[in-house]
Every structure is written in C-alpha cells, then in structure tokens.
C-alpha positions in Angstrom: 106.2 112.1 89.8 104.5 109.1 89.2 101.2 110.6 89.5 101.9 113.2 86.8 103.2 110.3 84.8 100.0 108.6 84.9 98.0 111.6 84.0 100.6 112.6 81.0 99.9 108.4 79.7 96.2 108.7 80.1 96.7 111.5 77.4 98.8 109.7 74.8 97.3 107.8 71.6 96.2 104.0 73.0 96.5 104.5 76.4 94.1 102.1 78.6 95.3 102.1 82.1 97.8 101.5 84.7 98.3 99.6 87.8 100.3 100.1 90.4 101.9 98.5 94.0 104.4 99.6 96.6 105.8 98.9 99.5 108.8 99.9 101.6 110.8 97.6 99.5 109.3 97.5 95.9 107.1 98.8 93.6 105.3 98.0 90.4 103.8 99.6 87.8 102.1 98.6 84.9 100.6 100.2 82.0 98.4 99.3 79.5 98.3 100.0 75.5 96.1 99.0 72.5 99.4 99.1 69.7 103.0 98.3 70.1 103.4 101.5 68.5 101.7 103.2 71.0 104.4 101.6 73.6 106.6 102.7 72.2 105.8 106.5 71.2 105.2 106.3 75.3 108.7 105.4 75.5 110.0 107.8 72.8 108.0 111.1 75.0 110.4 113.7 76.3 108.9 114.2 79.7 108.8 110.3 80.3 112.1 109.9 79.7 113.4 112.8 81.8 111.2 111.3 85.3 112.4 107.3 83.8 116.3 109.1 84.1 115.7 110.7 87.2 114.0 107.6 88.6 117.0 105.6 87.9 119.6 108.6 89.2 117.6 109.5 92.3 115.1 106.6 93.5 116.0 103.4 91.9 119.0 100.8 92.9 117.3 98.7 90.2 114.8 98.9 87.6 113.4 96.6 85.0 110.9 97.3 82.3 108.6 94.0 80.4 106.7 94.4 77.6 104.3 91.7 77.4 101.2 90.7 75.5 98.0 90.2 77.2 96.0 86.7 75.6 93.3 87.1 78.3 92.7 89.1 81.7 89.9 87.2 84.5 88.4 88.9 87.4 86.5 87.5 89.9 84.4 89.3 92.4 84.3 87.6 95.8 
C-alpha cells in the first residue's frame, strides 16, 4: 500500500518527494510539499484516507503525523 501511495502523491498539485525507513520495529515516512495547501488537499484525498484508516485498523499500534517547515536541507557526499 505504501507504494501505491507514493505513486498516487507523486501525482497531486505540489508534490516533491518522499522518504522513507523501516525496520522490524518502526517505520517513517516523510513527504514533501511546495504549499500548506497542497498538505493538506493530500490529506483531504479519498484514497489516502482509506490506506491512513486501514493503516491505523490493520498495521499500526501507534501512529503520529508532523507537519513541519523546512528553513534549509544540507547534503554532504562522503
């Protein structure tokens, strides 16, 4: 499911990536957006909320969701 969430994001208005981690114990995933208002028509889509239920109900004993402001991203190549 996640994988067909990421392709249905990479479709909506704004969109500019993800990121994601897992492990046997936890997993992260971030996702990336030019507006507020893009967040949140992400959040508003039908089929996202329907896997975000589902999530919760079948694979989730906890979930969390941040919306933050990026001020500045570095990389460094070693």
């Amino acid at each position: 499911m996640a994988s067909k969430m990421d392709e249905l994001a990479s479709l909506q208005k704004g969109f500019l990536g993800v990121e994601s981690a897992r492990d046997s114990d936890l997993g992260i995933t971030v996702s990336y957006w030019e507006t507020i208002e893009d967040i949140g028509a992400w959040k508003a889509n039908a089929a996202h909320q329907i896997a975000q239920q589902r999530g919760k109900e079948e694979c989730y004993s906890r979930f969390s969701l941040r919306v933050c402001k990026v001020e500045r991203d570095y990389v460094s190549e070693i």
